[in-house]
N, CA, C and O of each residue as an XYZ file, in Angstrom:
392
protein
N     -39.340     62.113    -25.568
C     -40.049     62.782    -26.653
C     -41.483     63.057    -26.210
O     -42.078     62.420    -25.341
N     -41.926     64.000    -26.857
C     -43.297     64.383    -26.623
C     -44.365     63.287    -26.984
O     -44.304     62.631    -28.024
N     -45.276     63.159    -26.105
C     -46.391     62.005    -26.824
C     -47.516     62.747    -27.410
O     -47.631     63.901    -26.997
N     -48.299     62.380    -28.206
C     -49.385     62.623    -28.807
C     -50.311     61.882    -29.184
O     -50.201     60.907    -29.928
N     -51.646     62.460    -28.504
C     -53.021     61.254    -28.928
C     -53.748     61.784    -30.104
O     -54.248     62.905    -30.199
N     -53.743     60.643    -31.173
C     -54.794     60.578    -32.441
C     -55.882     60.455    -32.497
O     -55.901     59.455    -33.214
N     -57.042     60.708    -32.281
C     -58.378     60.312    -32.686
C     -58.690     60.240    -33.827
O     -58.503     61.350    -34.325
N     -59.149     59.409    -34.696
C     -59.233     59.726    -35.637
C     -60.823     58.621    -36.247
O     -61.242     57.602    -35.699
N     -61.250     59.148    -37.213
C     -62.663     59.086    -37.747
C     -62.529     58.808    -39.236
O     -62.163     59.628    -40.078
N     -63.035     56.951    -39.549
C     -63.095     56.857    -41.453
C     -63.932     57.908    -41.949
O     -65.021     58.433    -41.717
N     -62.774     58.004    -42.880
C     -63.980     59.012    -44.488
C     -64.959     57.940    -44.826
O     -64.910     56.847    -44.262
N     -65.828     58.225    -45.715
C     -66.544     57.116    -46.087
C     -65.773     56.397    -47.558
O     -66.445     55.616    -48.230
N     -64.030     56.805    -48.062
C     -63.458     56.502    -48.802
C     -62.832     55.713    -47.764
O     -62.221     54.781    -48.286
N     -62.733     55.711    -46.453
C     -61.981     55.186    -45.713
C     -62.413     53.636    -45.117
O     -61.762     52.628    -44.842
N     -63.555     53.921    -45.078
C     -64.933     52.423    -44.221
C     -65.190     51.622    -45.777
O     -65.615     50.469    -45.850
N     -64.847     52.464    -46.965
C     -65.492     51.636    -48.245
C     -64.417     50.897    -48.250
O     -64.505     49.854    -48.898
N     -63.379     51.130    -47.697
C     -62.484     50.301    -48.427
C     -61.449     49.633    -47.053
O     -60.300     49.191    -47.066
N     -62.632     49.833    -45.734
C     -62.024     49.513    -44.368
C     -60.962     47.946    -44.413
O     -60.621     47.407    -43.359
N     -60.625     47.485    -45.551
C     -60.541     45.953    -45.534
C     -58.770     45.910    -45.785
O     -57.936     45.019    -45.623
N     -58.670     47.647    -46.359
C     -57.146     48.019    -46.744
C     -57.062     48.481    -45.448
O     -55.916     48.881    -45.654
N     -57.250     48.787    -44.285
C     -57.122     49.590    -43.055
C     -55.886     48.912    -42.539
O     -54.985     49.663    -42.166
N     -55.682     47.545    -42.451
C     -54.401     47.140    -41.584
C     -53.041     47.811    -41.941
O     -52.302     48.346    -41.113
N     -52.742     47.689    -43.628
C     -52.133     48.643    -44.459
C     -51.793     49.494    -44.364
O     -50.610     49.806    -44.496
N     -52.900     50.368    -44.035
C     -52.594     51.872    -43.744
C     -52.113     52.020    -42.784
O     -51.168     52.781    -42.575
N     -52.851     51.079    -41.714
C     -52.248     51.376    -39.844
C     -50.683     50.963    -40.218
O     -50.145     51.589    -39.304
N     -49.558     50.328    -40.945
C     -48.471     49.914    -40.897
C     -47.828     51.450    -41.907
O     -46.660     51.755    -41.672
N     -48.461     52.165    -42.770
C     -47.991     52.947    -43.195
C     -48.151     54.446    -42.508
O     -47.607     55.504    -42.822
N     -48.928     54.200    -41.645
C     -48.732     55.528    -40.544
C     -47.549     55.314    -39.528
O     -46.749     56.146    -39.102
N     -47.697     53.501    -39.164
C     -46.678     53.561    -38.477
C     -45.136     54.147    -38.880
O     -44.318     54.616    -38.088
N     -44.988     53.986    -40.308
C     -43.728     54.231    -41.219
C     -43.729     55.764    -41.355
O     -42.578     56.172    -41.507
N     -44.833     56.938    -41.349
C     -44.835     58.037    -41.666
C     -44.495     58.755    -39.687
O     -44.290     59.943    -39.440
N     -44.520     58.080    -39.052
C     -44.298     58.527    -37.888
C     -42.725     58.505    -37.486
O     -42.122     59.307    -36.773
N     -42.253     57.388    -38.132
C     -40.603     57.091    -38.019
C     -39.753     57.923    -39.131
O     -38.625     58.353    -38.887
N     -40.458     58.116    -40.462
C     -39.551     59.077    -40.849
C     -39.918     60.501    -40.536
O     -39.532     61.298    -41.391
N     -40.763     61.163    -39.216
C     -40.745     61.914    -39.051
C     -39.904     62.396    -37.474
O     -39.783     63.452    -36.854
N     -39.434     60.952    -37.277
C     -38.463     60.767    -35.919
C     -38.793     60.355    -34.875
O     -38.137     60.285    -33.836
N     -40.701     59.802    -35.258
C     -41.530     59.276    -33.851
C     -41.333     58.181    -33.995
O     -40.637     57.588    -34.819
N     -42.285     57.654    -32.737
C     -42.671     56.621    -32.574
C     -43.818     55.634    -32.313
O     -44.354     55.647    -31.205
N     -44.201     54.836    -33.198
C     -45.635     54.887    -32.541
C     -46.256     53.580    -31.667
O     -46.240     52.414    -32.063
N     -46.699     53.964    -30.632
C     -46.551     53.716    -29.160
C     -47.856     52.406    -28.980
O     -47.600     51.264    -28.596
N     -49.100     52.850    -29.317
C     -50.478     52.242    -29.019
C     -51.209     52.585    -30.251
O     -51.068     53.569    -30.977
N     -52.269     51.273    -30.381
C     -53.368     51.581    -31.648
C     -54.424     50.728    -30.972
O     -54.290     49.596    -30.508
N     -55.560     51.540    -31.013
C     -56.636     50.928    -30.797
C     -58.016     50.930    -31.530
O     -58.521     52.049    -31.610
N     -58.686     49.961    -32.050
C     -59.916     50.262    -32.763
C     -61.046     50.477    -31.869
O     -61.157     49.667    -30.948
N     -61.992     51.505    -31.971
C     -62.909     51.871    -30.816
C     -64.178     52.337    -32.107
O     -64.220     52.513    -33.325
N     -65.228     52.392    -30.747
C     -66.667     52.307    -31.606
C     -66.915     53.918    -30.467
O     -66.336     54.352    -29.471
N     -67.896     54.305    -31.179
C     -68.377     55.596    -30.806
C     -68.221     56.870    -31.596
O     -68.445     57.024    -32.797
N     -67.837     57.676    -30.800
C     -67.524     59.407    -31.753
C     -66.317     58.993    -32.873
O     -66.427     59.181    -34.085
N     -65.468     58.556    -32.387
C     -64.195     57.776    -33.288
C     -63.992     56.404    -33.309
O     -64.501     55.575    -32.555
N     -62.967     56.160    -34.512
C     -63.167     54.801    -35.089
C     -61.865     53.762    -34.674
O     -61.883     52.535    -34.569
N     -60.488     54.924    -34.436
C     -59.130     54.916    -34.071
C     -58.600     55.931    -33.204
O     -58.794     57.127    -32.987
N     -57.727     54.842    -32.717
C     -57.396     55.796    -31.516
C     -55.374     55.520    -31.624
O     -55.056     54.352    -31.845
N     -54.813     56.008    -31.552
C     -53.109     55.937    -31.941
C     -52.621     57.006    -30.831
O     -52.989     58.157    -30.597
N     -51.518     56.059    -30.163
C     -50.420     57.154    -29.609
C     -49.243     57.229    -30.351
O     -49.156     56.543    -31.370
N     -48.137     58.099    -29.939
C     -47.154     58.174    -30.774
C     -46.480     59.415    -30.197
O     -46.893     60.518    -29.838
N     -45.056     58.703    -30.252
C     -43.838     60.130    -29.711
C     -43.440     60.505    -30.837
O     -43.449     59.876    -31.895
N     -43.066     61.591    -30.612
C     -42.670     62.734    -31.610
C     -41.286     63.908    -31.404
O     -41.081     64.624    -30.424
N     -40.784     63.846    -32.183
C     -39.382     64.730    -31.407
C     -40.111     66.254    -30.770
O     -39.669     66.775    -29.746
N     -41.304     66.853    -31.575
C     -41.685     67.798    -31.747
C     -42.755     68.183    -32.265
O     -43.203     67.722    -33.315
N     -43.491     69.415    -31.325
C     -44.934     69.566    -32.628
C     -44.927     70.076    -34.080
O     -45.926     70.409    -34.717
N     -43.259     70.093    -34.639
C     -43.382     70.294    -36.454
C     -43.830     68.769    -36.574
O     -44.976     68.423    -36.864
N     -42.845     67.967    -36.330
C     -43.090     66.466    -36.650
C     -44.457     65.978    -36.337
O     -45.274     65.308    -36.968
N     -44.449     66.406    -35.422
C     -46.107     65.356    -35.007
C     -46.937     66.074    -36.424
O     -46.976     65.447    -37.483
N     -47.558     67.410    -36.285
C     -48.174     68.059    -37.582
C     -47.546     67.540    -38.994
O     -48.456     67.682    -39.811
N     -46.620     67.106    -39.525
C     -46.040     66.775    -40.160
C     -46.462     65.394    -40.541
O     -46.841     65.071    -41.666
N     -46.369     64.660    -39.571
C     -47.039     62.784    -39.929
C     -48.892     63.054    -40.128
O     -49.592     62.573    -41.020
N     -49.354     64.000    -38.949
C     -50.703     63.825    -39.136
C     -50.825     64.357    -40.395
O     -51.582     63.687    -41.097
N     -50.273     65.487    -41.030
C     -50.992     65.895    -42.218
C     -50.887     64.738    -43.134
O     -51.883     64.154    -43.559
N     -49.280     64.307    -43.529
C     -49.564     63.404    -44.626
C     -50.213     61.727    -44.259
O     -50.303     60.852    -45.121
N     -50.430     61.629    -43.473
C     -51.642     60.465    -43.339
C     -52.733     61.061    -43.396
O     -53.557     60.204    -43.715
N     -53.346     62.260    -43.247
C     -54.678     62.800    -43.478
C     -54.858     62.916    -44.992
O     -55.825     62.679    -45.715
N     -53.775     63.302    -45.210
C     -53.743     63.484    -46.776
C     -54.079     62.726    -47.898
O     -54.310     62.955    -49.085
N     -54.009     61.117    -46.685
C     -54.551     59.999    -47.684
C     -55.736     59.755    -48.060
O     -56.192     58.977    -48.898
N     -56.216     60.521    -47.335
C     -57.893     60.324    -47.901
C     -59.020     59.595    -46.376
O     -60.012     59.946    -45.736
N     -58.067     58.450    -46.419
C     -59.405     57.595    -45.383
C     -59.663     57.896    -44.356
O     -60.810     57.597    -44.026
N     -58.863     58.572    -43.374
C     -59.091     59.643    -42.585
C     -59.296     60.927    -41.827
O     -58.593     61.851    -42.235
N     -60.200     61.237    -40.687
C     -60.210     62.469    -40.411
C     -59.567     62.343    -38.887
O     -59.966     61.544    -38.040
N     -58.652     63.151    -38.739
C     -57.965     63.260    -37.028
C     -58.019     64.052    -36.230
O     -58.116     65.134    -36.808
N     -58.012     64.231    -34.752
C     -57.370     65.301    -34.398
C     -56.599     65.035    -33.013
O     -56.773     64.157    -32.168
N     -55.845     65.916    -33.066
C     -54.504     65.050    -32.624
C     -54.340     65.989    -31.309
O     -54.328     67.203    -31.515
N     -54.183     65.418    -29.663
C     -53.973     66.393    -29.156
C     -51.988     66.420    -28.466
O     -51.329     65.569    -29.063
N     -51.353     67.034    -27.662
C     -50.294     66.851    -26.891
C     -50.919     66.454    -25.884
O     -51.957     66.803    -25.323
N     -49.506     65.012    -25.581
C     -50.549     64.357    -24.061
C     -49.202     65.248    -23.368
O     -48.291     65.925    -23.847
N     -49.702     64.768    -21.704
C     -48.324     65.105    -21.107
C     -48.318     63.900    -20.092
O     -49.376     63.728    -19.487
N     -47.505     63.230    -19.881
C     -46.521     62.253    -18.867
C     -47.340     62.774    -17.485
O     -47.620     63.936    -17.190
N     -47.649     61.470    -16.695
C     -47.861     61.955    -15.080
C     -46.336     63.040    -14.601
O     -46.252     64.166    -14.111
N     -45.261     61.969    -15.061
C     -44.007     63.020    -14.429
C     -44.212     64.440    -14.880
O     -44.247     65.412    -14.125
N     -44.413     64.474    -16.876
C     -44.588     65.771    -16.962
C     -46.085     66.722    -16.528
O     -46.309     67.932    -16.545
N     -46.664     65.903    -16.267
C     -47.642     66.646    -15.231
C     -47.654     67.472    -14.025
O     -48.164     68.526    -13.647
N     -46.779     66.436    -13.520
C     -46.354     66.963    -11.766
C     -45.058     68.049    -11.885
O     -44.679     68.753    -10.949
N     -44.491     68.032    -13.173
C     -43.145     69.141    -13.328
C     -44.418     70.754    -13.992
O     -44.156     71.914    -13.673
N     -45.152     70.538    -14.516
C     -46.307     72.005    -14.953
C     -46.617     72.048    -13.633
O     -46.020     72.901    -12.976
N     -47.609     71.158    -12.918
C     -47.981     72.086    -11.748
C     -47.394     72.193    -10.741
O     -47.956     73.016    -10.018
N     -46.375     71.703    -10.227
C     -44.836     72.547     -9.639
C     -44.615     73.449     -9.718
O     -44.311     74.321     -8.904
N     -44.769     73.403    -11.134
C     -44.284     75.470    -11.821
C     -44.841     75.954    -11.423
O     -44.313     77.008    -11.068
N     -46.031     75.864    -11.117
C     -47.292     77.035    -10.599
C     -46.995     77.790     -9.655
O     -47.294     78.982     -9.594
N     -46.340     77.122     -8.780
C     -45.901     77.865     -7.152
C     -44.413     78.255     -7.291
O     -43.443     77.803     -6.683
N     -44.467     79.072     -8.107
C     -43.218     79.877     -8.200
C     -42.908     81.581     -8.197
O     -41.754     81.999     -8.289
């Protein structure tokens, strides 16, 4: 499955009430599985962002699909990119020389 990295940044509905955060991290995990992912890594980080989440995905409907309705909750802001695999790395620039 495709992987995908989260960045993501508290609302200030999100840091007021940072104490529900474990919660939420278990209900993203649940919005990722009924969207057919999986979610892989979570990390809390200081800087430009606050969270950091990986997560497989059958597909980019699904992946868009979990990020919206966890965005939707309010406490966060994300943005989510497609990672790609060293293997699937070395299979794109392969392609190149064709």
């Amino acid at each position: 499955m495709p992987t995908y990295i989260t960045l993501t940044k508290w609302t200030p509905e999100g840091i007021g009430n940072v104490d529900e955060s474990p919660e939420r991290l278990e209900q993203a995990k649940q919005v990722s599985e009924k969207f057919g992912g999986e979610f892989k890594d979570f990390y809390l980080t200081f800087g430009q962002y606050d969270l950091v989440y990986i997560a497989e995905m059958p597909d980019d409907e699904a992946a868009a699909q979990a990020v919206l309705t966890v965005g939707r909750g309010g406490a966060v802001e994300t943005e989510t990119f497609r990672a790609f695999t060293e293997d699937e790395y070395r299979e794109v620039i392969d392609g190149l020389s064709g």
